[in-house]
Structures are given as C-alpha cells and as structure tokens.
C-alpha positions as CSV (number, residue, x, y, z in Angstrom):
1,X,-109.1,-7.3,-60.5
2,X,-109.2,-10.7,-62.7
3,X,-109.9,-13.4,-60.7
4,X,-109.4,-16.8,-62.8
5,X,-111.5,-19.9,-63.2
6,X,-111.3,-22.1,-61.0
7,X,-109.5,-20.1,-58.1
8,X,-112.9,-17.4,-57.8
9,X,-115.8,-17.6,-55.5
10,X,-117.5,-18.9,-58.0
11,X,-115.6,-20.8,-59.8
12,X,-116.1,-18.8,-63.1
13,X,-114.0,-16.2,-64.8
14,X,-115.0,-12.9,-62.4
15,X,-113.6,-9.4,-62.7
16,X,-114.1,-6.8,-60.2
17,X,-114.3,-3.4,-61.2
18,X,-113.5,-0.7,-58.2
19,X,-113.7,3.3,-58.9
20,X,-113.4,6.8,-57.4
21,X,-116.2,9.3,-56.6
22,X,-119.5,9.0,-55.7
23,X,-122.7,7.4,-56.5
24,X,-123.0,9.1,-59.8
25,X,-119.9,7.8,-60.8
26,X,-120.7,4.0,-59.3
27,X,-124.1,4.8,-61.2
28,X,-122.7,5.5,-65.0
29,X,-119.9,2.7,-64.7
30,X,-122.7,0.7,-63.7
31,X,-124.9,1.4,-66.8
32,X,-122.0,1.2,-68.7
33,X,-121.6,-2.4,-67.7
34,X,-125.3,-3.1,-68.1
35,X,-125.0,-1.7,-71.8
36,X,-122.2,-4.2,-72.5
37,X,-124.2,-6.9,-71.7
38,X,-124.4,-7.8,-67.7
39,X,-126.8,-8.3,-65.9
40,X,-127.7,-7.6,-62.1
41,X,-127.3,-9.9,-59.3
42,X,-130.2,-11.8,-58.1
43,X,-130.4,-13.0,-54.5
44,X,-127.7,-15.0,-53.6
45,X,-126.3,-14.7,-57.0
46,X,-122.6,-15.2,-56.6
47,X,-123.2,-18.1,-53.9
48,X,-125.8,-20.1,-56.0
49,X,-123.2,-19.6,-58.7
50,X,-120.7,-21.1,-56.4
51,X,-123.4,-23.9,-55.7
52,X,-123.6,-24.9,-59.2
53,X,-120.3,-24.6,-60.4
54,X,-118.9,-27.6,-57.5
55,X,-117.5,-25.1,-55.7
56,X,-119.2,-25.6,-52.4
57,X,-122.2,-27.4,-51.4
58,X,-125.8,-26.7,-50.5
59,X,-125.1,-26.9,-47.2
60,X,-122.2,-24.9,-47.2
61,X,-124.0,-22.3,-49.7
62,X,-126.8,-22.2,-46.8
63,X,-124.7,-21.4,-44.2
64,X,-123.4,-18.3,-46.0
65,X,-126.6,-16.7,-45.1
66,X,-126.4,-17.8,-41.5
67,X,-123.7,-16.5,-41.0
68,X,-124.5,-12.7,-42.5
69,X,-127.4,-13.1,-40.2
70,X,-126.0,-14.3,-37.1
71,X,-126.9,-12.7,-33.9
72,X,-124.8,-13.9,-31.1
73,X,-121.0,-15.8,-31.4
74,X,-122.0,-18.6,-30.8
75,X,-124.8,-18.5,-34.2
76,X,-121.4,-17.0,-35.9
77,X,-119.3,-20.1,-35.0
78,X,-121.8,-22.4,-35.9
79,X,-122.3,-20.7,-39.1
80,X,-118.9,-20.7,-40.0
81,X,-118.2,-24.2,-39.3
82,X,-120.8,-25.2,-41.7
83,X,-119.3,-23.0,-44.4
84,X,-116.4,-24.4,-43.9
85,X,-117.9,-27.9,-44.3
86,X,-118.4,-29.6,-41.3
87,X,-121.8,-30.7,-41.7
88,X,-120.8,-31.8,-45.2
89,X,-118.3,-34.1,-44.1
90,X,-120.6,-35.4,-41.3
91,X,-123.2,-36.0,-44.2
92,X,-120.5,-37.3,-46.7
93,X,-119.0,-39.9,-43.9
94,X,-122.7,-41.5,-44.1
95,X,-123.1,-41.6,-47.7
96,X,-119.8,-43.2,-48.1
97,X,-120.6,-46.1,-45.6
98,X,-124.7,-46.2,-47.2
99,X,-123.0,-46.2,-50.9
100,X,-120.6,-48.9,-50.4
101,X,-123.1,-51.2,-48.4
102,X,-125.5,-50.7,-51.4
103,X,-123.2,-51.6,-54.0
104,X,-122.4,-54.7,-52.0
105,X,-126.2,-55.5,-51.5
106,X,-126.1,-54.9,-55.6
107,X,-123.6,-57.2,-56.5
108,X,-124.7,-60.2,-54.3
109,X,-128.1,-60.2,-55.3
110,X,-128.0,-59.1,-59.2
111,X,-125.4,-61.3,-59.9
112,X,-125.4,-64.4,-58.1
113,X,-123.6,-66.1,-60.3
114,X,-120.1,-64.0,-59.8
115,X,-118.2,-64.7,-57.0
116,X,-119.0,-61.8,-55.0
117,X,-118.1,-62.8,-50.8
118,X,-121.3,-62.8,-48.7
119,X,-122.5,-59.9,-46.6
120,X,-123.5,-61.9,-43.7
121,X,-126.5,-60.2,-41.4
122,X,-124.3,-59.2,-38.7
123,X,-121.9,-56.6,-41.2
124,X,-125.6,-55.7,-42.5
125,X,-126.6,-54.8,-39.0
126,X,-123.7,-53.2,-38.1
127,X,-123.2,-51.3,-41.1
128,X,-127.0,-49.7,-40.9
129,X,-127.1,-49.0,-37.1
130,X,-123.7,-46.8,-37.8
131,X,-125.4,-45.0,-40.4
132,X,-128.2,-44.4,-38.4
133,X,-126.3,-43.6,-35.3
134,X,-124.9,-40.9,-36.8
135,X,-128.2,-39.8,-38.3
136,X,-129.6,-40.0,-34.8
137,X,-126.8,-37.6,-33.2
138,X,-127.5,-35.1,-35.6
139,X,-131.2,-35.0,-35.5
140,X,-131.1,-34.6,-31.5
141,X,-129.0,-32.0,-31.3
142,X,-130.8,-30.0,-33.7
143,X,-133.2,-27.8,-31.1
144,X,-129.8,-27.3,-29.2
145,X,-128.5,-26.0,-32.4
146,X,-131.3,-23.9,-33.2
147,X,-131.4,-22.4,-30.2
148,X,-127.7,-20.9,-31.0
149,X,-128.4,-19.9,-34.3
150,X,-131.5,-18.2,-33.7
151,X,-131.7,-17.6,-30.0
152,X,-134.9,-18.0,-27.7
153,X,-138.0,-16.3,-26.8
154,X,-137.6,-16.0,-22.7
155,X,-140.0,-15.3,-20.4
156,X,-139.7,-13.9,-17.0
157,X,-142.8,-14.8,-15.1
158,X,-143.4,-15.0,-11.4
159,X,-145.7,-13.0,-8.8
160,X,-145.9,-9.7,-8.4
161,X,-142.8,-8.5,-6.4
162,X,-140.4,-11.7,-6.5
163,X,-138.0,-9.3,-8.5
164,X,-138.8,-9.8,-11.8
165,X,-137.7,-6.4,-13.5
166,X,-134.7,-6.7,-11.1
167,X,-133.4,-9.8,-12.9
168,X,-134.2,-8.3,-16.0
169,X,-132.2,-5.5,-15.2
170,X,-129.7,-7.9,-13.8
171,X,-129.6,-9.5,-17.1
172,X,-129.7,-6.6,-19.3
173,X,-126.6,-5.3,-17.3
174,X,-128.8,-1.7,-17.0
175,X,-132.1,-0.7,-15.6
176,X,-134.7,-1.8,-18.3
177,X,-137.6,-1.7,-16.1
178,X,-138.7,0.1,-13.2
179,X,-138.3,-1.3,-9.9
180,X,-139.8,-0.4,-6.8
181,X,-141.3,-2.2,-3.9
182,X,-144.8,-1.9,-4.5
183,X,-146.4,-4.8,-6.6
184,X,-147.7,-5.0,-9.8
185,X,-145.2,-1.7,-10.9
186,X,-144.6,-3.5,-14.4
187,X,-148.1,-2.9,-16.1
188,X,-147.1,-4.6,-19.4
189,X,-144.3,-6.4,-21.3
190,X,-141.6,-4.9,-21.2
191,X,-139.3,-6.6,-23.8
192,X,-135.3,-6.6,-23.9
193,X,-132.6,-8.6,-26.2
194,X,-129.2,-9.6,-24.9
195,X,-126.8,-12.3,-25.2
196,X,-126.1,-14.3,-22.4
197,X,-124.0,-17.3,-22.7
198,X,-122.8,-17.0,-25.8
199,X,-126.6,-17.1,-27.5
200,X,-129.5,-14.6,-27.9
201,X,-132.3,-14.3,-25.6
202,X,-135.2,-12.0,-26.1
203,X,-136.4,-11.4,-22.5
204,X,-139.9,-10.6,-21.2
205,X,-140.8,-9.3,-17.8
206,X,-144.7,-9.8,-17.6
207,X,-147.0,-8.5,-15.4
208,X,-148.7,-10.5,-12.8
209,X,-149.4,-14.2,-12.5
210,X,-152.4,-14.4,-15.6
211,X,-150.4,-12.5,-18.0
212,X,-147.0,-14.6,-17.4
213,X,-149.2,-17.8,-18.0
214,X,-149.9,-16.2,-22.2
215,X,-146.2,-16.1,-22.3
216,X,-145.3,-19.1,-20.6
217,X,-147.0,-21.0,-23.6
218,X,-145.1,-19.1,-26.1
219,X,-142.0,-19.3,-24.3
220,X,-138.7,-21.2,-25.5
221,X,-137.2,-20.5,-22.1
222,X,-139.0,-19.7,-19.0
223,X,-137.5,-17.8,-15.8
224,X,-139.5,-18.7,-13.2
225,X,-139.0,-16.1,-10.5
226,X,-140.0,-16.8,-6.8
227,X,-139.2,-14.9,-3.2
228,X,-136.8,-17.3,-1.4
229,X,-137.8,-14.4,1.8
230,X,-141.0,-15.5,2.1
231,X,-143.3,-19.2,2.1
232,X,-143.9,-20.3,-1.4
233,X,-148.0,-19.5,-2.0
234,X,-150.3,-22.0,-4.1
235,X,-150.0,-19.3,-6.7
236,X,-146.4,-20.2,-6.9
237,X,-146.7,-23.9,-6.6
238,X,-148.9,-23.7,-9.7
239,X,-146.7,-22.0,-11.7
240,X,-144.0,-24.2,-11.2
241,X,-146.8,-27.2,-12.2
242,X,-147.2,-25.1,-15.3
243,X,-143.5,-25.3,-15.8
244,X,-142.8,-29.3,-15.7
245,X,-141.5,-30.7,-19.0
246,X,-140.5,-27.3,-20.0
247,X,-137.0,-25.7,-20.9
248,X,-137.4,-23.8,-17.2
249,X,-134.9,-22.3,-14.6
250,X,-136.4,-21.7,-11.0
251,X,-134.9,-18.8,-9.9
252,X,-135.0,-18.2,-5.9
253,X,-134.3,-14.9,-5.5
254,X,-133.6,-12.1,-2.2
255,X,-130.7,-14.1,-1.2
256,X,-129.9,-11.2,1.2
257,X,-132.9,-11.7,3.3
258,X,-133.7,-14.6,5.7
259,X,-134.8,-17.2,3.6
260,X,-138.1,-18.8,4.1
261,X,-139.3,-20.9,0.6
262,X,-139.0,-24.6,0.6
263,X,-136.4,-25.3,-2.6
264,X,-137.1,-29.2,-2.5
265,X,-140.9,-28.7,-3.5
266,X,-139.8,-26.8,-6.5
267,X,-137.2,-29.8,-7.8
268,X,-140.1,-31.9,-9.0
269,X,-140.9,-29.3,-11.7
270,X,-137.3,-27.7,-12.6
271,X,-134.0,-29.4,-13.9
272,X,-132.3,-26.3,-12.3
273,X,-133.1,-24.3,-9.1
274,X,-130.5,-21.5,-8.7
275,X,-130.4,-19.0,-6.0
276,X,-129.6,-15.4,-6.3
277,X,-129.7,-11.7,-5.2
278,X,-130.9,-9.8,-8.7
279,X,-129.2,-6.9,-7.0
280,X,-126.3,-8.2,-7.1
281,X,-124.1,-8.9,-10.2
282,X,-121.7,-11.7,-8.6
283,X,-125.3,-14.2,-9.0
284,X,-124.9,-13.5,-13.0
285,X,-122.8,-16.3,-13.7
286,X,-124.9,-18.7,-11.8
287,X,-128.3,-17.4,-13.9
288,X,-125.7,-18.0,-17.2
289,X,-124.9,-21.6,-16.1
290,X,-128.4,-22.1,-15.4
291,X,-129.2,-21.0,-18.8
292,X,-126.5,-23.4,-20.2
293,X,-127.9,-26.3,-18.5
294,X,-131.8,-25.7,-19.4
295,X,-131.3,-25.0,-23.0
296,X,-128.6,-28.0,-23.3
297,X,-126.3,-26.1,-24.9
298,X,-123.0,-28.0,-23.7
299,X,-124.5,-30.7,-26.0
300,X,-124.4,-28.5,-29.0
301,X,-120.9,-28.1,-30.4
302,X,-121.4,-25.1,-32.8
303,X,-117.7,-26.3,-34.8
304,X,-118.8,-30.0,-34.6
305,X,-121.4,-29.5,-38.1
306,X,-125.1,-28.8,-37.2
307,X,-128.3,-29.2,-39.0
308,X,-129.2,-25.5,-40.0
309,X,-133.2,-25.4,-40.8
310,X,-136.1,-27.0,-41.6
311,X,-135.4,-28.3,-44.7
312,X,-132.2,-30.1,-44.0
313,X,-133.6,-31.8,-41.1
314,X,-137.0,-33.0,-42.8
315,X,-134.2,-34.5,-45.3
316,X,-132.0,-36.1,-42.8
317,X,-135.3,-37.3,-40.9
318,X,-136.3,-39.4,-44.6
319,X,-132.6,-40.9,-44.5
320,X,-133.5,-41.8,-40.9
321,X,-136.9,-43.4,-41.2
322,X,-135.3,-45.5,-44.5
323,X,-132.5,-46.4,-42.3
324,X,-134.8,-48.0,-39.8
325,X,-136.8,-49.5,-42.2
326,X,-133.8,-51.6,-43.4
327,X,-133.0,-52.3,-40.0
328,X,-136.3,-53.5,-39.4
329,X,-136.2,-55.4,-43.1
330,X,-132.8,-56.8,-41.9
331,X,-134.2,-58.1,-38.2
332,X,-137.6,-59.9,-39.5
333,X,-135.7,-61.8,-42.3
334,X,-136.6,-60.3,-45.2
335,X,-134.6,-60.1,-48.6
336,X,-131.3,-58.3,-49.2
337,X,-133.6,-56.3,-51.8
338,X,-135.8,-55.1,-49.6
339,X,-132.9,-53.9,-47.5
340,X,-131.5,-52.3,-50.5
341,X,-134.1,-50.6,-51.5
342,X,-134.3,-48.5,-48.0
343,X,-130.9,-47.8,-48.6
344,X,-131.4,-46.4,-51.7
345,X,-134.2,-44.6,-50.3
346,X,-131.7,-43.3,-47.8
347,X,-129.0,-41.9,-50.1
348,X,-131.5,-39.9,-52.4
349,X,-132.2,-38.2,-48.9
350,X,-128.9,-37.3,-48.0
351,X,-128.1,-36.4,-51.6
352,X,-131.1,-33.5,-51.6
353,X,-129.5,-32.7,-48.3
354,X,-126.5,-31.8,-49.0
355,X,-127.7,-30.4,-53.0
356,X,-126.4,-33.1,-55.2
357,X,-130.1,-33.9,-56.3
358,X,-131.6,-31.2,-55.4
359,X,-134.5,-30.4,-57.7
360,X,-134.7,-26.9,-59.3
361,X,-137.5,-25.4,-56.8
362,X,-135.4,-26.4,-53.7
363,X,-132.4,-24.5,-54.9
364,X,-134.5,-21.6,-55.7
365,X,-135.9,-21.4,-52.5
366,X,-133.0,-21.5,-50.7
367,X,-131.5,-18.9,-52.5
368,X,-134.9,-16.8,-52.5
369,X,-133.6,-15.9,-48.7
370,X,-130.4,-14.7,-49.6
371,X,-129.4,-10.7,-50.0
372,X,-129.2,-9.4,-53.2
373,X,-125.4,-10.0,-54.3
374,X,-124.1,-12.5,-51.7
C-alpha cells in the first residue's frame, strides 16, 4: 500500500509492504528491504517522524504512548483526547492571547513615534490574569489527571478484624484474601489491582496497626477501615489523626450489626465517612462514590485536555511563574518592557510545551519512552 505525502501518518511518502507465510518469510523480505537501503525503526520512529514533519504536535505525539499504555478507561479517554489535540488547543488559546499582547507591548514601546493606540493598564491586567487563569486551571487539576492516567497506590489499613480483607474482597469482586473471624489472619500484604471508578487502584490489605502505618506514608489513597459494631479504640482515633490532610475514605464497616462507633469524631480527619457491610455487594457503589470524591476525580475531565507528565507541567509552571511576574511588574508600576519581557519569557514556555522550540535532547527523550515502531 502507497500512502502519499501529506495524507500518511507521517506526513512523508510511506509504503507498507504485507506478505504471506511465516516468520522466515517476514524475515527475508525484511533483509531484502534492509539491502535496499532501509533502515529499522527506532523508538517512536513513525510518531517522532510525525512530530517533525507538522503533522501533530509534542503534545499530541506524547499522548500516543499514553494511550498504548493506558490501564483503565478513563487513562484511555484522557489519552485520546490529547491525541486528538485538546491540550494543544488549550495551550494554543494562551499563546494566541500572550502573542498578540506582546506584539502590542512591542509596538508601543519600540516605536513611539507611530501611532500605535495605547494599551491602558487595565487591558494589560486583564489580558495577563486570563492567561494565567487558564494556566492556573490546568496546573490544579494535574494530580486529578494523574491519578487517571496512572492510577493510585491504595492502602487498606485499619485494626485487626474491622474487615479489611473483606473489603478487599468486596473490591476485587472475588475472595483475594482469607477471611475469618480471628484477628490478625492476614500476616502480610496482600496486594490486588482493579479498576474502580473508571481508574486503577492497586489495593493493599496490611496487617495490623504498625504495618498499615509503612503504607499509610506511601499511600496515594488510604482506606481507613473501622468496626461501626463496636466503640472506636485510641488505636483507631490515631489512625484517623494519621489520616488528616490525606486523600482518605473512613470506611465504617458491619453495617448488619448494632452499631456502636461514634461517626462525628471521625469527620475531623476525613472528607468522606461512608458506611457499609463488606459482605455485601449493594455498599460497592457507595465505596466507588467515595473514591470519586477523595481523589477529586469529578474535577478532572479526561476529554477537556490534561497535562500528561512531568515535563509538560514543569513547562507550563515557567509560563506561570512569568505570568505572575508581569502581573506583579504591571501592579507596582513598572515599564511596559519589563512586562514584556515576562511575556516573552512566558511564550518560550509554552512553545517547549507544546514542541515548537523544543531543543534536540527534549525530543529525544520523549521519544526514548516510546515502543520500537510506534
């Protein structure tokens, strides 16, 4: 198949060969090819190609990895609404507004002598704190966004016999860990991965008080399991001290049973107390919403264009920090050049962002990650 410049992938000439038989068949065309002059694909060949032809942008060329390495629908849809340039046009909307004040800023001050209308410290204002609005959006949903891409580590931790393993089984939707009425059953971690509203969590049920503490640390989502049959105990009013500040569900659990614990002493430390029977499947919806609300995830709009990693947020927090500069430069009655330049300053962030000045040793490590081929 002959697929034409510029309607490929990559925007080059491409021809796809496709053959019968097996591998030694695949192998000889293959070395045939190789003797006519090709070359194998490196990492992310085809997509960096893509990249650098104007086909897509750095952005959308990073997103093609997220989404071959998505774990959960939710990473998937994120992913995909990125490729399909959401994030770019977020970023692009920006630029626009940051491009045209600076060409403004430009004009007045380099050539005072044309007659080039006034931008009066109000538009200046106005026209940065939009820019940085946006800017600020994006950055605060980004933990909410990693959180669906990657999923969360999530620890189950609670006494011994509050019904740990049972909610782990509960979650798991099949009996991961043995349960039986006599305490301390679960002598180590037992580890399980399932998807539960709509992201990845990779659930551990720990043994005893001391050893949930370790993973309580490590946790991006903790659990916190207590007997709603019987009087919380000072063990269990510690851990939910532990808890405060934390992404953290308490979980009152024996619904069945007369209950006993004081909820309202728990609220202090928890955004969300839910109660439940872990025997019981009809309480999984409540543990999802839970979820939902702890991790923020009706925040995160995985179509609306997220920040994907590291190195797009580090760039987007530079555009920030320049933003606020000029804000600051605007308020204390400095220059239009000094403004100017944090504007500029901005731009070159949001162009390495999204790849348009990218340096050489960012693209290659971006592509670095990708499968051999892609």
């Amino acid at each position: 198949l002959c697929f034409r410049a510029p309607h490929s992938y990559t925007g080059e000439d491409v021809v796809e060969l496709s053959c019968h038989g097996g591998s030694a068949v695949s192998a000889r065309l293959l070395r045939a090819c190789c003797a006519a002059g090709a070359a194998p694909a490196g990492p992310g060949e085809f997509t960096k190609r893509a990249f650098l032809s104007g086909r897509i942008s750095l952005t959308q060329a990073e997103a093609v990895m997220d989404l071959i390495n998505a774990t959960s629908r939710q990473a998937a849809a994120a992913a995909a609404a990125a490729m399909e340039g959401a994030l770019y046009a977020k970023i692009k909307s920006v630029q626009e507004n940051l491009v045209s004040l600076a060409g403004h800023i430009a004009a007045y001050t380099d050539y005072p002598e044309e007659d080039v209308p006034e931008l009066s410290m109000g538009a200046l204002e106005a026209s940065l704190g939009c820019a940085k609005a946006a800017l600020d959006k994006l950055i605060a949903g980004y933990d909410a966004g990693a959180v669906l891409r990657r999923g969360v580590d999530t620890a189950i931790i609670g006494s011994p016999n509050v019904g740990k393993s049972t909610l782990l089984n509960l979650l798991s939707g099949f009996e991961r860990a043995i349960v039986t009425p006599v305490a301390g059953t679960t002598r180590d971690v037992v580890e399980q991965e399932i998807q539960l509203a709509g992201v990845r969590l990779l659930l551990a049920d720990t043994e005893g008080i001391r050893r949930s503490y370790r993973h309580l640390e490590r946790a991006g989502l903790v659990l916190a399991v207590f007997d709603g049959s019987a009087p919380l105990s000072p063990a269990d009013l510690s851990l939910a001290e532990k808890c405060a500040g934390r992404p953290a569900v308490a979980i009152l659990n024996k619904t069945d049973l007369p209950q006993q614990a004081d909820e309202e002493s728990l609220r202090p430390y928890f955004s969300t107390v839910v109660n439940i029977s872990a025997k019981d499947a009809a309480f999984l919806p409540a543990v999802e919403q839970a979820v939902t609300d702890a991790l923020h995830l009706a925040e995160a709009d995985p179509d609306a264009g997220l920040l994907a990693n590291e190195r797009q947020l580090a760039a987007a927090r530079t555009a920030q920090a320049a933003l606020a500069d000029a804000l600051e430069a605007v308020n204390g009655g400095y220059t239009l050049d000094a403004a100017g330049v944090c504007v500029d300053d901005a731009l070159r962030a949001l162009y390495e962002l999204t790849g348009e000045n990218a340096g050489d040793d960012v693209i290659d490590e971006v592509f670095s990650r990708f499968c051999v081929g892609k």
